[in-house]
C-alpha positions in Angstrom: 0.0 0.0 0.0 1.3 3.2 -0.5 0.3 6.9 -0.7 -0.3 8.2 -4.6 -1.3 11.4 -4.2 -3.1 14.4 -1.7 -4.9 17.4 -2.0 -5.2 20.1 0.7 -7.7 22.7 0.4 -7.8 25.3 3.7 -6.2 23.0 5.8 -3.4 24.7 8.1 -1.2 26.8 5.6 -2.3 25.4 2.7 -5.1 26.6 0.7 -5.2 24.6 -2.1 -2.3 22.0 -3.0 -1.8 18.8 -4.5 1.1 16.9 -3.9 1.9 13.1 -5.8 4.6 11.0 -3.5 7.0 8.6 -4.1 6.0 4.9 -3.3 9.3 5.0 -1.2 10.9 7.6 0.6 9.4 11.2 0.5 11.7 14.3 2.4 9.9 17.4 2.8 12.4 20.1 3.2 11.4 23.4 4.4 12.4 26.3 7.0 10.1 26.3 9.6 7.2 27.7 9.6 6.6 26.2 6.0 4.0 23.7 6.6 6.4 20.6 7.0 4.8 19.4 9.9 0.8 20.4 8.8 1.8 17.5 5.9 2.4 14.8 8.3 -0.9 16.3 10.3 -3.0 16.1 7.3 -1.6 12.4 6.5 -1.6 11.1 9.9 -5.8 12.9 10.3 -6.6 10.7 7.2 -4.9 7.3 8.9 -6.1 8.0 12.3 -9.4 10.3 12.1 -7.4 12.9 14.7 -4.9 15.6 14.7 -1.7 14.5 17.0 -1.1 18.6 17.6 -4.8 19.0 19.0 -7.6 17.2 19.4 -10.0 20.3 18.1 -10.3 19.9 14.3 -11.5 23.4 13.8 -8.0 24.3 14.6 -7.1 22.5 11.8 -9.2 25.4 9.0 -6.9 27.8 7.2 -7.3 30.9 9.1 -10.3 33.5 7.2 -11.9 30.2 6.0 -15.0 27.8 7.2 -13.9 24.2 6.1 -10.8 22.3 5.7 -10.7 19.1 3.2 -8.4 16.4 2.6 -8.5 14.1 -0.5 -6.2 11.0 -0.5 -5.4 8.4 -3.3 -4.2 5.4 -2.2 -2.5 2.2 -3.8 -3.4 -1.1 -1.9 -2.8 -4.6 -3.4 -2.8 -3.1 -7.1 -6.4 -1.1 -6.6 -6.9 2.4 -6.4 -8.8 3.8 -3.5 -10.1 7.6 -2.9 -10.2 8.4 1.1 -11.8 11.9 1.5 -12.3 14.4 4.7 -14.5 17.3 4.9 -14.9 19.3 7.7 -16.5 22.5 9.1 -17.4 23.4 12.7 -20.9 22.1 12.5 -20.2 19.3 10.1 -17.6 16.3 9.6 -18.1 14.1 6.5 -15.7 10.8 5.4 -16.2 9.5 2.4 -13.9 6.0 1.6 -14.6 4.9 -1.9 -17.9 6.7 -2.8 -19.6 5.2 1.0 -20.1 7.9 3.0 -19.7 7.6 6.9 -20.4 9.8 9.7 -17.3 9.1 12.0 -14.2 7.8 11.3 -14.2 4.8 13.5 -15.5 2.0 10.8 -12.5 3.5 8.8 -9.7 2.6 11.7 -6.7 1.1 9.9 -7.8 1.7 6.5 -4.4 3.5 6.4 -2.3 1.7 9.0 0.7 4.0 9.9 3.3 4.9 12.4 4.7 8.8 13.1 7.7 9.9 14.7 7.9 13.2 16.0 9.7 15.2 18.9 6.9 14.9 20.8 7.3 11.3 21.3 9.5 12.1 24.1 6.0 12.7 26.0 6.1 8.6 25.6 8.5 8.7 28.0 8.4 11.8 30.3 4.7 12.3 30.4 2.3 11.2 32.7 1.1 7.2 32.3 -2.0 8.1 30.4 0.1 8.8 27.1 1.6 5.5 27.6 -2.1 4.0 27.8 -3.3 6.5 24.6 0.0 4.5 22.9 -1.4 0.9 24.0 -5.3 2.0 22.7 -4.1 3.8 19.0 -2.1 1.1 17.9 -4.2 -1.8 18.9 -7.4 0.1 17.7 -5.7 0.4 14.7 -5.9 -3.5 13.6 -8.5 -4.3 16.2 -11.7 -3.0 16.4 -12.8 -5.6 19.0 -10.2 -3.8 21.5 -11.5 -0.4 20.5 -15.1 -1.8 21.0 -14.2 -3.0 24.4 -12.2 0.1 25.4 -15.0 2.0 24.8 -17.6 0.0 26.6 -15.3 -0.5 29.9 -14.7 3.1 30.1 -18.7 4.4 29.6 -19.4 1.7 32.3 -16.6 2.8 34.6 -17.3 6.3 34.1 -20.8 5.5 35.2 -19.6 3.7 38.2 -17.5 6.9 39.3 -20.3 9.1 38.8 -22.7 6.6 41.8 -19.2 6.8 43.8 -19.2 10.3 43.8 -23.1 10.5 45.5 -22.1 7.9 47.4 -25.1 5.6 45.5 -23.9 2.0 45.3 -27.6 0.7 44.2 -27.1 -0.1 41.2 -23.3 -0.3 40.9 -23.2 -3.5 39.9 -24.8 -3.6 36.6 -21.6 -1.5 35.6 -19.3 -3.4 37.2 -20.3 -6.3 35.9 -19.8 -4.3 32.2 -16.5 -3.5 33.3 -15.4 -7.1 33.8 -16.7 -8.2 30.8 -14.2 -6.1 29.0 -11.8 -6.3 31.4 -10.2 -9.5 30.4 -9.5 -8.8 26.5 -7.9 -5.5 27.1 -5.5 -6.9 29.4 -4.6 -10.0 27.7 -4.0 -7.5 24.2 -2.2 -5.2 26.3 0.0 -7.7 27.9 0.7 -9.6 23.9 1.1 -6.3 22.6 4.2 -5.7 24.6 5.8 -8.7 24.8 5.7 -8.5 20.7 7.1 -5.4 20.9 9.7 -6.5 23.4 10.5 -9.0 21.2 11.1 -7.1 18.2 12.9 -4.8 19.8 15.5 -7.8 20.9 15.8 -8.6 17.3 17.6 -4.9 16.3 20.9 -4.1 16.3 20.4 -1.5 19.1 23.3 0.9 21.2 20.8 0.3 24.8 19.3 -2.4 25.8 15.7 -0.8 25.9 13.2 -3.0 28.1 9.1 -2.4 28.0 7.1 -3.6 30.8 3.3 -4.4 30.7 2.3 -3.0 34.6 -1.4 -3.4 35.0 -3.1 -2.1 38.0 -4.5 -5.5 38.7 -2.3 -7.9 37.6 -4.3 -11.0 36.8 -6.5 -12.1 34.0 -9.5 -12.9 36.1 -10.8 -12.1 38.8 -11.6 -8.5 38.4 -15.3 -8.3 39.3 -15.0 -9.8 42.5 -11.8 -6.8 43.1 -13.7 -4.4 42.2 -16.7 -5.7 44.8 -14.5 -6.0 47.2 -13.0 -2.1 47.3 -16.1 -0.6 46.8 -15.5 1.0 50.4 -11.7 2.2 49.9 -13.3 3.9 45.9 -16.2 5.3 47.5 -13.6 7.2 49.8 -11.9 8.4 46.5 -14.8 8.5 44.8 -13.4 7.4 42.1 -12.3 3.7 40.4 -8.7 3.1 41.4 -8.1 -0.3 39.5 -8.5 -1.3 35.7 -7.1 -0.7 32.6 -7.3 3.2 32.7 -4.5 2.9 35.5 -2.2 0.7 33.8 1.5 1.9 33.3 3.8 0.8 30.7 7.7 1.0 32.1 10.5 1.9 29.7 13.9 1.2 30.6 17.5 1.7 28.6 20.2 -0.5 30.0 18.3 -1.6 33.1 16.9 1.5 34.5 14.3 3.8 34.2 14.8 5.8 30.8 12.7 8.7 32.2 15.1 9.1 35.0 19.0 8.0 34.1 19.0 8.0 30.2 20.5 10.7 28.1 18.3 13.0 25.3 20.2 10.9 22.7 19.7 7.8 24.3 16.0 8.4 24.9 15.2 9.7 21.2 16.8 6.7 19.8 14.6 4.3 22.3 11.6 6.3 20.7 12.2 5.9 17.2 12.9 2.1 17.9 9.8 1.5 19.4 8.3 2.9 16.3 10.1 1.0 13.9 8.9 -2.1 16.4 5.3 -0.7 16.3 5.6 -0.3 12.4 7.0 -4.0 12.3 4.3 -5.5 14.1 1.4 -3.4 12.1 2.7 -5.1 9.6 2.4 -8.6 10.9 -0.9 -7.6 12.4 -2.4 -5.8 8.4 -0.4 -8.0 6.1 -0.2 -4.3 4.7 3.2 -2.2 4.8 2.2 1.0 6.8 3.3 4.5 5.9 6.0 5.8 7.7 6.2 9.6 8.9 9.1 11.3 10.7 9.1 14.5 11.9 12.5 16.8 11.9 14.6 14.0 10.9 17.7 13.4 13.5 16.9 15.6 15.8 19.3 15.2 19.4 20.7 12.0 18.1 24.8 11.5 17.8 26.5 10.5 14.7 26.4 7.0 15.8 22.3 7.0 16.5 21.6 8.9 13.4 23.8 6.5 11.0 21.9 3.7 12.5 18.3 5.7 12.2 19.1 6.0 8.4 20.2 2.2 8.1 16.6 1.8 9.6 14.9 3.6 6.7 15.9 0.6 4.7 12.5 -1.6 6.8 10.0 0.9 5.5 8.0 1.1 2.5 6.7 4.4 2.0 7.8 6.9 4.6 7.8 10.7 5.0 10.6 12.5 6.3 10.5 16.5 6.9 13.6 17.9 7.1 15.0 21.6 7.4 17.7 21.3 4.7 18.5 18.3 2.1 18.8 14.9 3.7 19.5 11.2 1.5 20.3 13.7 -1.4 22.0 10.6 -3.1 19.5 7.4 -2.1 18.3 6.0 -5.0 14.5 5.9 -3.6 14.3 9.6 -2.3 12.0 12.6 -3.6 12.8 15.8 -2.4 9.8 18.1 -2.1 10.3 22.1 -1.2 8.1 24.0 0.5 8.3 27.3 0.6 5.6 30.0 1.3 2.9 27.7 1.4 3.9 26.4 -2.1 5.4 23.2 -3.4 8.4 22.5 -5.6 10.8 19.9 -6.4 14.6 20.7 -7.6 
């Protein structure tokens, strides 16, 4: 699969563009300010159905104007398919091969992809719901079992904090109950999700040993209903749900200890950019499709050593973005250069 072509009308600084892409790599070079970035937005809105800068699409309208809308062509298994994405504040319309469909969920992995950016480092340094939003978009993105059991255990437990919080256990069970039933399969994809990913990462030809650890607030398969029965008293205190899935942790570690605490800004930006390549690998197993690949100011912190293994690295992918602010891979074979300047694209 791979990304033919895109047009952007009103969408960030571009107001009406259309840009074709090499089936392999693809460097977007630019100063900042340019719209590097808003490429990879627009790409990575069409795979996932949200903006990874904000989670309010209106932001995403060129400023003066009412609508934004993407138009993606798209190469999968030698058929051409048409992905569109029309938005305004008071209306959001997908359109996937003439069906039209009022959210983006059915279209979940219709474009399986992976991005890098600097902001990753929030993987690590940010709080442990990041690490959870990490576990939930990559499994949701193969899996829409795990999304639909996401979604159910969190409307039930959200419904269970609300009777904590007026102290009103009589009919607390129902939800629990709903909680449990969902319980189970998000932990056990969770848990196989990171021992994949442990494993692939054991596979590379790494500088760190980098370690991820599955930490679940309750640590056991079963079990779960009769737990959450049984502290009732100590959540009504809190009022408030202090167990399940939307308290597990994911632990990242580079040579044994906590990378958040003892590693170094190189060693931590290379431990990010391997766990993507290991998330890209095992979308792949998962799809049976090759995912696009987008990277976000290419090299950024790494040492020579890091960034001569990161472009070794490039060689796994099949289509991949890169932006860039000056020419990078100016002799590989496989790479287009595309200029932006001004909110307008050129090639040399």
């Amino acid at each position: 699969m791979y990304l033919k072509s895109l047009f952007l009308r009103n969408f960030r600084s571009y107001s009406e563009t259309l840009i074709h892409f090499s089936p392999k790599i693809n460097v977007i070079i630019g100063k900042n300010g340019q719209g590097k970035t808003n490429l990879l937005e627009a790409i990575h809105l069409l795979s996932w159905g949200r903006s990874f800068r904000t989670p309010r699409l209106q932001e995403l309208i060129q400023k003066g104007k009412t609508f934004f809308y993407l138009e993606a062509i798209i190469e999968k298994n030698g058929i051409t398919e048409t992905l569109k994405f029309y938005y305004t504040p008071e209306e959001k319309k997908i359109e996937h091969n003439a069906t039209v469909y009022p959210s983006f969920t059915p279209l979940l992995g219709s474009i399986p992809s992976v991005l890098h950016t600097p902001h990753d480092g929030h993987l690590i340094m940010g709080s442990p719901e990041i690490r959870r939003k990490f576990f939930n978009l990559h499994l949701s993105q193969y899996d829409p079992l795990y999304l639909d059991h996401w979604n159910r255990f969190y409307k039930a437990m959200k419904q269970r904090n609300i009777l904590l919080k007026n102290n009103d256990i009589t009919t607390i069970g129902c939800w629990e109950e709903g909680m449990a039933a969902s319980f189970s399969y998000l932990f056990l994809k969770r848990k196989e999700m990171t021992l994949q990913l442990q494993e692939l990462l054991a596979s590379m030809s790494l500088p760190d040993r980098l370690t991820l650890t599955f930490s679940p607030s309750f640590p056991q398969k079963e079990g779960y209903l009769s737990h959450l029965q049984k502290t009732r008293a100590k959540d009504l205190l809190y009022a408030s749900t202090l167990t399940g899935p939307h308290r597990d942790e994911l632990s990242i570690s580079i040579n044994d200890l906590s990378a958040k605490s003892y590693g170094s800004e190189g060693q931590k930006d290379f431990a990010l950019f391997a766990i993507k390549v290991g998330e890209w690998q095992r979308l792949l197993q998962k799809t049976n499709t090759f995912p696009l690949m987008g990277i976000d100011d290419f090299g950024v912190h790494l040492d020579t050593i890091r960034l001569k293994l990161l472009q070794q690295e490039l060689q796994r992918f099949s289509q991949v973005f890169i932006t860039a602010p000056f020419p990078i891979l100016e002799h590989h074979p496989d790479a287009l250069h595309i200029t932006l300047e001004e909110g307008e694209v050129s090639r040399p």
